[in-house]
N, C-alpha and C positions, 0 to 999 in steps of 0.2 A: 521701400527703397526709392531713391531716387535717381537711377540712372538715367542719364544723357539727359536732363533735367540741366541743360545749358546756362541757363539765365535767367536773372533776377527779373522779376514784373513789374516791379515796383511802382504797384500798386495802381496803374496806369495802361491805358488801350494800349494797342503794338502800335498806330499811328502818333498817339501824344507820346510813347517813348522813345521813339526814331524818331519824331521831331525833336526833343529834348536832348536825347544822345548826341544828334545832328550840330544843335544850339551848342553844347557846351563843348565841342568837340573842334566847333570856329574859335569860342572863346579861349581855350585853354593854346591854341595854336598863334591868337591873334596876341596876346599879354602873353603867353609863359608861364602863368602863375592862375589858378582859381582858388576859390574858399567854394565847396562845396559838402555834401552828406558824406558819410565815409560808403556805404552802399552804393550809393552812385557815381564814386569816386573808381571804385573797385569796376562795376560795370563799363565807368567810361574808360577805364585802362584796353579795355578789350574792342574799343572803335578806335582810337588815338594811336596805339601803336603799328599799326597794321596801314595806317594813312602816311606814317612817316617811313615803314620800311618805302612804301608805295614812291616816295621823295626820291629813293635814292638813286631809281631807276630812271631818268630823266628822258621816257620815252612820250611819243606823243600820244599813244594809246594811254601811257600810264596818266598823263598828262588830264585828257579827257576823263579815265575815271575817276581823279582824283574833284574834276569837277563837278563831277555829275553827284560825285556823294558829299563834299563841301555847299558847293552854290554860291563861293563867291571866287572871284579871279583872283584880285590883289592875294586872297592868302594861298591862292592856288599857285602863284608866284613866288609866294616866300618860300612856301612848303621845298619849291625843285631846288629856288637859289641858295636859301638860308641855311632850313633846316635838312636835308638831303646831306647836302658836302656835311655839314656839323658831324652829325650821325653816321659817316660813313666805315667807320672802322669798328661801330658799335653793332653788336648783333642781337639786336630788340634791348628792353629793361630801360625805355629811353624818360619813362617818368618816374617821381619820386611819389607817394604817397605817407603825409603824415597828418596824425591824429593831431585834428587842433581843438580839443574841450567837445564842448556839448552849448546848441544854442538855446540861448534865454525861451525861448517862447515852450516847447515843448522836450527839451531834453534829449533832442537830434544827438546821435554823435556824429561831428563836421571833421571835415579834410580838409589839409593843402594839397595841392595837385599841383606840380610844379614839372617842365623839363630840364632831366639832368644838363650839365654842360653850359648852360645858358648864359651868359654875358651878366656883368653888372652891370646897372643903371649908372648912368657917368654924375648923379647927382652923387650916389653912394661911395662911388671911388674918391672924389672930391672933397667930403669930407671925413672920409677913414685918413685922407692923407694930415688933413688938417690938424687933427687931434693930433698927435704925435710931435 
């Protein structure tokens, strides 16, 4: 049995996996969009969401945790300004997870990790308009 058997190891100390959680958890906040493992995809839904409810409360306590477990300001900025108000009427489920193939080298299966809601890129508005 595996009860309260929480979380994935993946295959990695508890130090290199909270730095990696940590890593991918700036990346997916700072672009919006990652390509990563579907395993780690899945585990990093379980750090990411919980940093954005963390947004919505624009307290300076919340403020501090949010940097302390980030470690950079600017996206500790975005998280209260940007993403916080975005998400405010959303109650968690704030990312998307889709099956993108399997990578060349060893037959990984990969993810998109994407936040719902999120803005187009003003290149892509520009020419969807074009066509037309």
């Amino acid at each position: 049995m595996r009860h309260r058997h929480g979380l994935r190891k993946l295959n990695r100390t508890s130090a290199h996996r909270l730095a990696m959680l940590r890593n991918m958890t700036v990346s997916l906040l700072k672009h919006e969009v990652i390509r990563t493992t579907l395993p780690k995809a899945k585990e990093l839904r379980r750090v990411v969401e919980p940093m954005i409810s963390l947004g919505k409360r624009p307290t300076l306590a919340n403020r501090r945790l949010a940097f302390d477990r980030l470690r950079d300001r600017q996206l500790v900025v975005k998280l209260f300004a940007e993403l916080g108000p975005r998400y405010a009427k959303r109650n968690g489920g704030y990312l998307r997870i889709l099956k993108y193939g399997f990578r060349k080298g060893d037959n990984a299966p990969m993810a998109l990790v994407e936040l719902l809601d999120r803005p187009e890129p003003e290149g892509e508005t520009k020419t969807a308009q074009a066509k037309p």
